[in-house]
C-alpha positions as MATLAB code, in Angstrom:
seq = 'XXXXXXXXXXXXXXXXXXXXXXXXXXXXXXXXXXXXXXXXXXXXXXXXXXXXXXXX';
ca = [
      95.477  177.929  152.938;
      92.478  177.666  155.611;
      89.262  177.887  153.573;
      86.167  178.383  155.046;
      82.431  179.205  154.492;
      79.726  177.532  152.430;
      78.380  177.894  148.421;
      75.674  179.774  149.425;
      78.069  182.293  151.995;
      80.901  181.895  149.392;
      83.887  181.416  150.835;
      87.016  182.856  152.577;
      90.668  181.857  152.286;
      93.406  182.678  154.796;
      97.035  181.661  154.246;
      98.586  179.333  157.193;
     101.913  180.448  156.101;
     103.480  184.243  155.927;
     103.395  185.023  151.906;
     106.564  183.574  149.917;
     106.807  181.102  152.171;
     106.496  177.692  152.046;
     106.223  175.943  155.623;
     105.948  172.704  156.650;
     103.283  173.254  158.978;
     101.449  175.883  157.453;
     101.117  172.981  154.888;
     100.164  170.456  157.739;
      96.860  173.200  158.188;
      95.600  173.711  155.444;
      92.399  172.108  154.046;
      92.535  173.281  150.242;
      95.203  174.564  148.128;
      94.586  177.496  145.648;
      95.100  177.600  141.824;
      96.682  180.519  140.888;
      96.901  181.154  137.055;
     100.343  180.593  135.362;
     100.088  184.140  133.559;
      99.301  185.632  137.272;
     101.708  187.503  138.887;
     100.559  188.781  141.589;
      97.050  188.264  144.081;
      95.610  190.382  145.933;
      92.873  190.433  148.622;
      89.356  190.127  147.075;
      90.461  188.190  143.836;
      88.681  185.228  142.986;
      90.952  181.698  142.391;
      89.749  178.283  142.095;
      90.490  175.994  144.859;
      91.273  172.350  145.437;
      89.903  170.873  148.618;
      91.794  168.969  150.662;
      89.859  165.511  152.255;
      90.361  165.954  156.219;
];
């Protein structure tokens, strides 16, 4: 994922791959990676996951 913004903005993710998919270069984008809870089935616009940043 693409995340962007600032703590006092809060941020925004955007996927850099269609959903379900897992693509090398969508992979090759991104600059975090988001934790999604093992008991979590589905997310959906506007829920809040933690996030891993990615160093540059």
């Amino acid at each position: 994922m693409h995340l962007s913004g600032s703590p006092a903005r809060g941020y925004r993710a955007e996927p850099t791959s269609p959903p379900g998919t897992v693509r090398l270069y969508g992979l090759s984008e991104a600059n975090a990676i988001a934790v999604v809870p093992e008991d979590t089935s589905t997310v959906v616009a506007g829920d809040t996951l933690h996030c891993l940043l990615l160093d540059a």
